[in-house]
C-alpha positions in Angstrom: 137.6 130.8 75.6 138.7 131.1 79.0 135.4 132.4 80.6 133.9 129.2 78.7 136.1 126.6 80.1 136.0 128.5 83.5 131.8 128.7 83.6 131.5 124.8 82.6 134.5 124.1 85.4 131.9 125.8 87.8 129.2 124.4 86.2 130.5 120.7 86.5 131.2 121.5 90.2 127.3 122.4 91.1 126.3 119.7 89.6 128.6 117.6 91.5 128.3 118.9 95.0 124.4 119.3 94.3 124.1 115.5 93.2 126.2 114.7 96.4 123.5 115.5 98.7 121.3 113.0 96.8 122.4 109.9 98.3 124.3 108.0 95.8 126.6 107.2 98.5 125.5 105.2 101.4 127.3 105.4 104.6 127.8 101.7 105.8 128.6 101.0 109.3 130.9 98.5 110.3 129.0 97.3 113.2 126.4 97.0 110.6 127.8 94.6 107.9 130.1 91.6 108.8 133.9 91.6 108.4 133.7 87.5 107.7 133.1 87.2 104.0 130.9 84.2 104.3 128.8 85.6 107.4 128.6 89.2 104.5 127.3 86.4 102.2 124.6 84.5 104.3 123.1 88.2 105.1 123.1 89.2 101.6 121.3 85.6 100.5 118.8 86.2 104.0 118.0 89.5 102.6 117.6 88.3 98.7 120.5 90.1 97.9 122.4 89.2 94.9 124.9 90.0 91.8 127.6 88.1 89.8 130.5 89.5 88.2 132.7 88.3 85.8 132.1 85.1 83.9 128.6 84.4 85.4 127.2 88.2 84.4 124.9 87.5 82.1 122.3 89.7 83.8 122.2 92.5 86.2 122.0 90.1 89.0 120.4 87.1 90.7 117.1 87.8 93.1 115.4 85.1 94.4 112.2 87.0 95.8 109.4 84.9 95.8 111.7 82.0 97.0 113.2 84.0 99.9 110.1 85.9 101.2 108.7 84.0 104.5 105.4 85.0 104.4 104.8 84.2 100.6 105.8 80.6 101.1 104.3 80.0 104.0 100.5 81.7 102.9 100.8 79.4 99.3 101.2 76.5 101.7 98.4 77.7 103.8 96.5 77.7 100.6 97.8 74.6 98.7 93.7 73.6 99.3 92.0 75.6 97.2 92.5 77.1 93.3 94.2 80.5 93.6 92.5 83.1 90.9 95.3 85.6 91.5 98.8 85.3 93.2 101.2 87.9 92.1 104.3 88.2 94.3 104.9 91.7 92.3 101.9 93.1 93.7 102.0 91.9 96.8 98.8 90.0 96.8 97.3 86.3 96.8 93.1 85.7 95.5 92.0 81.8 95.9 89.2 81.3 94.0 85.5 80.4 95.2 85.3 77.6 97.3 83.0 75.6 99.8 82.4 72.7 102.3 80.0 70.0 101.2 76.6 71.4 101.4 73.4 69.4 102.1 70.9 71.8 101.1 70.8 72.1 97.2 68.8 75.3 96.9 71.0 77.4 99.4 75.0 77.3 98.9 77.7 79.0 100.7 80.8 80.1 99.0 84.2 81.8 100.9 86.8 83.9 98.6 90.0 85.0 100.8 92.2 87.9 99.5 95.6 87.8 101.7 97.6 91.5 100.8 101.0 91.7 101.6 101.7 95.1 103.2 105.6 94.3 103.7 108.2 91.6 103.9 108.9 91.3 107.1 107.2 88.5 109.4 105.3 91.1 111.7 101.9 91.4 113.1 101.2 94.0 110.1 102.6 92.5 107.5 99.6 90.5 106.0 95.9 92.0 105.5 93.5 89.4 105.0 89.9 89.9 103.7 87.3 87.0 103.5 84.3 87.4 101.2 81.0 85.3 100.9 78.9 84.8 98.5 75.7 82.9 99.4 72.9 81.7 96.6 69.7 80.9 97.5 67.5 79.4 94.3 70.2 81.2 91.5 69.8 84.5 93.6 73.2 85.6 94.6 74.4 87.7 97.2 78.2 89.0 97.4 79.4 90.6 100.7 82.8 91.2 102.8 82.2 89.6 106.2 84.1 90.1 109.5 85.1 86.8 111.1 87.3 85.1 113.1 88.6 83.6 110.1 90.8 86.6 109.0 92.4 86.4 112.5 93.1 82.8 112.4 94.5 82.8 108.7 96.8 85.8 109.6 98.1 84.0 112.2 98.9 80.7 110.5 100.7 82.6 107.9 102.8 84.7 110.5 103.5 81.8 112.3 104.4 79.4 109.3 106.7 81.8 108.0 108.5 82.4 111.3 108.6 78.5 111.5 110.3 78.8 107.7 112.3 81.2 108.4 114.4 80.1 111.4 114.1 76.1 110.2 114.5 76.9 106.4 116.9 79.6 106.3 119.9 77.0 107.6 119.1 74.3 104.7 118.6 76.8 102.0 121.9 78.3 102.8 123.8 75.3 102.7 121.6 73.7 99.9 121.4 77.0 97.3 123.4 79.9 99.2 127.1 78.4 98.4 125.7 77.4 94.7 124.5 81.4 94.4 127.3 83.1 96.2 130.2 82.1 94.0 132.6 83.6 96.5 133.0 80.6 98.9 133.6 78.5 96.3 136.5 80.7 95.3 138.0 80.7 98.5 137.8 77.1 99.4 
């Protein structure tokens, strides 16, 4: 009886120490995360941080991710022009649909597709990977290819610099608009 309780004492303690060295415990620095609560607050809701306790718990937490991610706003606004096919913030990706300028010559049309992958969330030069594809017909023969164009570089660019724009204009209003509604804390404390 003794050698039992003794082996699972030992037991318990491997398991401990070994799940230790898993990192269920982060080291936070205090240089790292503010002292101020509200200043803690406004770099949880910039980072899409989020979690209610208490009376408001109803689920594990509150995310905004679409809604907060820079680059996804700023490349649906970039694409507000066209049908989208496929835009799944999940997966990381955004598919308009076929599309065209007027054309003059009814036997020959010219049709763009632009697939815009996003590789990460921050705004950074490789954050976005855009690929345009066209598909030209000439008398109901089609031909589908992926084309190299200044195009890619230009889109890329509009979406990194939108979503810096966003991100430094509309980080200020969103806070006061929708951070103090989301971060009940303040409201506690005033």
């Amino acid at each position: 009886m003794i050698r039992l309780k003794f082996l699972n004492v030992i037991l318990s303690l491997a398991i401990l120490i070994s799940l230790s060295a898993c990192g269920f415990y982060k080291r936070s620095d205090v240089k790292d995360t503010p002292v101020n609560v509200e200043e803690r607050v406004k770099k949880n809701i910039q980072e899409g941080r989020g979690i209610k306790f208490g009376k408001g718990a109803t689920r594990g937490g509150e995310f905004d991710f679409a809604s907060s991610n820079p680059l996804w706003r700023a490349s649906i606004e970039i694409f507000d022009f066209v049908p989208l096919t496929n835009a799944s913030y999940s997966g990381g990706i955004l598919i308009t649909d076929w599309f065209s300028t007027e054309n003059e010559n009814p036997e020959s049309t010219r049709d763009l597709k632009i697939t815009v992958k996003f590789l990460t969330n921050e705004i950074r030069a490789d954050a976005v990977d855009v690929t345009v594809f066209e598909k030209i017909c000439k008398n109901e023969n089609c031909k589908t290819s992926k084309i190299q164009s200044k195009l890619e570089k230009e889109i890329k660019l509009a979406i990194l610099k939108k979503a810096t724009l966003m991100e430094k204009e509309g980080f200020q209003k969103y806070y006061e608009k929708e951070g103090k509604k989301k971060a009940g804390i303040l409201e506690k404390k005033q």
